[in-house]
N, C-alpha and C positions, 0 to 999 in steps of 0.2 A: 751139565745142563744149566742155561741163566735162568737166574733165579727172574720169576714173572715180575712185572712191575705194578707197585701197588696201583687199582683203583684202574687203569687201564683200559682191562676189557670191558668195565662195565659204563666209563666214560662211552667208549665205540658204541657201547649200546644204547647208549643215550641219546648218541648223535644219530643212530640211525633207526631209532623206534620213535623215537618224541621228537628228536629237533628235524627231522628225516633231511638230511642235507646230503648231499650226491655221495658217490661214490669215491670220486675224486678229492672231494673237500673231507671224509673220513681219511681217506688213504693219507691226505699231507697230516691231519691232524695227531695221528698216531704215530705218524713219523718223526713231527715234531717235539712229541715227549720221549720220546726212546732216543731221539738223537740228543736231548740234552742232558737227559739221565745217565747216557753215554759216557759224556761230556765232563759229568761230577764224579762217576769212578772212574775215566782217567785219571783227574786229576784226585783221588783220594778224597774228595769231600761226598760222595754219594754213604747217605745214613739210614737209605730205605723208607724215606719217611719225609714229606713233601713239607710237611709241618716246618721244617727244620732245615728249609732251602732257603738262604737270603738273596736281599736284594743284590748286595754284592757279586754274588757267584753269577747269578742273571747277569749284569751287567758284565761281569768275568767270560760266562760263554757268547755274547755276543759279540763283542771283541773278536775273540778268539774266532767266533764262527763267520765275520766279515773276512774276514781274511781270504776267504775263496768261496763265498757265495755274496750272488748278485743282492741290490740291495731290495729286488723285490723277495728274493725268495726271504730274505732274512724277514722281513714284515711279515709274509703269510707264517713263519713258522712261530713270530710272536704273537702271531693272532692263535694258532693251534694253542700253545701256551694259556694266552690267556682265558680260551674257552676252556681249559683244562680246569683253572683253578680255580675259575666261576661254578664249576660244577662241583668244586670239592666244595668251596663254601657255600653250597645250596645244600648239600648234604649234610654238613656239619662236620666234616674230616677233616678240615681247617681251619684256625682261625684268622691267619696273615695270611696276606698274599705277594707274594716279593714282588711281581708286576708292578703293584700298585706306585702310578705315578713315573712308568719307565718313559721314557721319550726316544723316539727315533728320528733319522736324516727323515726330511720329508721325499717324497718320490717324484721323480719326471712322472710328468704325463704325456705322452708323446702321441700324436693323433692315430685312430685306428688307421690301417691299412684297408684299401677297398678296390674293388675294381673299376674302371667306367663303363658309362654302359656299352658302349662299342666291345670294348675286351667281353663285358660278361655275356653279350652277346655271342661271341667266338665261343665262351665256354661253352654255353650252352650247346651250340651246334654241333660240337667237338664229337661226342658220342656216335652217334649218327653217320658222320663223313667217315671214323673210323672204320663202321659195320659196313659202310662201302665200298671202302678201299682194302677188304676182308685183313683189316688188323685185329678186331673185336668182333665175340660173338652175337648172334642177333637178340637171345635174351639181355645180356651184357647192355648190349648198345640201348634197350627199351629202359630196361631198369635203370641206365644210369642217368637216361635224360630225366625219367620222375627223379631221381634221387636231386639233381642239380634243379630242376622246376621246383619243387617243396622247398629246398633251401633255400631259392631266392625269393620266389614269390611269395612263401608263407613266411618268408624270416626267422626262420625254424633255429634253432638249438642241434646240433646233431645228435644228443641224447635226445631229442623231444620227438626227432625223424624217427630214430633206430625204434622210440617205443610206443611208435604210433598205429594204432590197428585199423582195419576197413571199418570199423564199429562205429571208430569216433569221428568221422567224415560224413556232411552230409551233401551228397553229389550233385543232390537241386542246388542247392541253395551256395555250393561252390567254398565249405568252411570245413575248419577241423575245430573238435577241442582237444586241445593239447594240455598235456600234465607238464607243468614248468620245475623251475625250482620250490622246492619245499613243497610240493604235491600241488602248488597252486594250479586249478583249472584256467583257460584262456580261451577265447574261441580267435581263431587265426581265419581271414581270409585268405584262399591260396590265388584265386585269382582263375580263369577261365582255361588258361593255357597250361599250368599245369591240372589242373581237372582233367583237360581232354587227352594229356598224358597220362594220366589214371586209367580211365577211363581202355585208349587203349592199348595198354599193357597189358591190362588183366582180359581183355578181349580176345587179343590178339595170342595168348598163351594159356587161355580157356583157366586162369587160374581160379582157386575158391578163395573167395570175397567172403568168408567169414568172419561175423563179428568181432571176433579176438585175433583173428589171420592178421599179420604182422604185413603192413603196404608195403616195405623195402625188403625184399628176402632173398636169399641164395636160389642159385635155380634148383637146390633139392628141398627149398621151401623152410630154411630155418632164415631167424629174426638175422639180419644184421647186424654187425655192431660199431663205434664208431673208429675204430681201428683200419676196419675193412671200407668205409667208406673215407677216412682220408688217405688210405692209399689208391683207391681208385680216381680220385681226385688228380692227384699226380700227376697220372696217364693220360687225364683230358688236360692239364694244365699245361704239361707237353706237348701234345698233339698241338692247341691251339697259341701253342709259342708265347705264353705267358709266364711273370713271376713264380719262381716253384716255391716259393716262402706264402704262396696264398692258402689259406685250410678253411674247411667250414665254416669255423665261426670268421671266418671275414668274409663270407658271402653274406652273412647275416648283417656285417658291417658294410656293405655294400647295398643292402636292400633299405638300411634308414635315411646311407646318406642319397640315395635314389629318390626313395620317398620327398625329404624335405626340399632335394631341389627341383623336385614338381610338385611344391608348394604345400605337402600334408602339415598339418596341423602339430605341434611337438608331442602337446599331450596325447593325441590319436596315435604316434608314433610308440611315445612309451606306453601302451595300453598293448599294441599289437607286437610290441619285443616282449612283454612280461616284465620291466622293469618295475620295483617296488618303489623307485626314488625319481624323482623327473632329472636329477643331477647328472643319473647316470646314463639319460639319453642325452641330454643339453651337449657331448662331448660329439655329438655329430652334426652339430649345428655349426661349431669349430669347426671342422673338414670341411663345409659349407662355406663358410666364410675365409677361409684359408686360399681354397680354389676362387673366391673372387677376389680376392686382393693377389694372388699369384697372374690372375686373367689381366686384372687393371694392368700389373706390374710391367707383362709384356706389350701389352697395347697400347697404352696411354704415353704422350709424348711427353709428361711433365712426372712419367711415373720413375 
């Protein structure tokens, strides 16, 4: 049996009681200290004992680990790292930290992928023409238009969809509050049309609208999850002859850059994504600008 790794489970518990960071973001982080712990009893230098890890041997597995992983994933597994070791020195179970002062290649930023609105419109439709053309069930076909209306319209998260209940919608007034990353609350405009898709789904399949009743659910009425909803994605992405590299979160990246080129406001923008940094909406303002200089590019006689 492997011996456990020190200090480990009670990091994951760290990350997921006090820093509460998704599911996702534990999952890499924990991976990334067992793959490099891996990494030092291959090579004979693992001593069970983090104290006693230098800078070198860091720089030794990342070498090593460029070698067949992309150069993002190598970033987020230095960031798992890092947050590893910030936690032992908050503790007091270290006093170095080999990190300190590593440097990485800087990253491409390459512009989000999105749809236009013509396409997202096809997406949208998608469900619907299916349940006509008896490819898709008729619960199917209701629930997957809400499911595609919340994505777009609210600029939802698909974790923030899957764990959204009838509770937190309030139907007048056409809003959700959504739990974002790190627990932050948000209030989301979804906008009329997906409302009136709510609205009737739950009508029209007499469902119970219970304050904790999960709005996206299986037809024997359990929560969603986003697994299940990027694969039914898929099946409308096909149906309506688009990109099959499109998933969730780029309907989201499709809803800001929608937004700004009908003129919203940047900061309204990142308020209604849950962004904590305005930087990190700023990068749809590029897509924005991209598209009009692509537009000049073709049009313009002197372009």
């Amino acid at each position: 049996m492997p011996t456990a790794i020190p200090h480990l489970t009670e990091f994951c518990d760290h990350l997921a009681h006090v820093r509460r960071v998704s599911g996702y973001t534990l999952r890499n982080y924990r991976t990334a200290v067992e793959q490099f712990v891996a990494h030092l009893k291959q090579i004979g230098k693992w001593q069970d004992d983090f104290e006693l890890v230098s800078p070198i041997q860091v720089r030794s597995y990342l070498v090593e680990a460029g070698r067949f992983k992309a150069r993002r994933t190598l970033h987020n597994q230095v960031s798992g790292l890092r947050a590893f070791y910030l936690y032992l020195r908050q503790q007091e179970l270290v006093r170095n930290n080999p990190l300190t002062g590593l440097s990485l290649p800087k990253l491409d930023k390459p512009l989000p992928k999105f749809l236009t609105e013509m396409q997202m419109r096809a997406l949208l439709n998608a469900p619907i023409l299916l349940w006509k053309d008896g490819k898709l069930g008729e619960y199917e076909a209701f629930r997957d238009s809400l499911i595609l209306e919340l994505l777009y319209g609210g600029g939802l998260r698909v974790s923030e969809l899957c764990g959204l209940n009838h509770g937190r919608i309030d139907l007048e007034q056409g809003v959700a509050r959504v739990l974002g990353k790190g627990r932050k609350e948000r209030i989301c405009p979804l906008g009329p049309v997906a409302i009136q898709c709510l609205r009737i789904f739950v009508q029209r399949f007499d469902l119970e609208a219970a304050l904790d009743a999960p709005v996206v659910c299986t037809r024997a009425g359990r929560r969603m999850e986003p697994r299940q909803i990027q694969k039914l994605l898929k099946t409308h992405l096909t149906a309506a002859e688009l990109p099959l590299d499109m998933t969730p979160h780029k309907l989201r990246h499709s809803f800001a850059t929608h937004m700004l080129d009908g003129g919203a406001d940047l900061r309204a923008v990142q308020e209604l994504l849950g962004h904590a940094n305005l930087s990190t909406t700023q990068i749809y303002t590029h897509v924005s600008i991209a598209r009009l200089k692509e537009a000049h590019r073709q049009a313009h006689p002197r372009a």
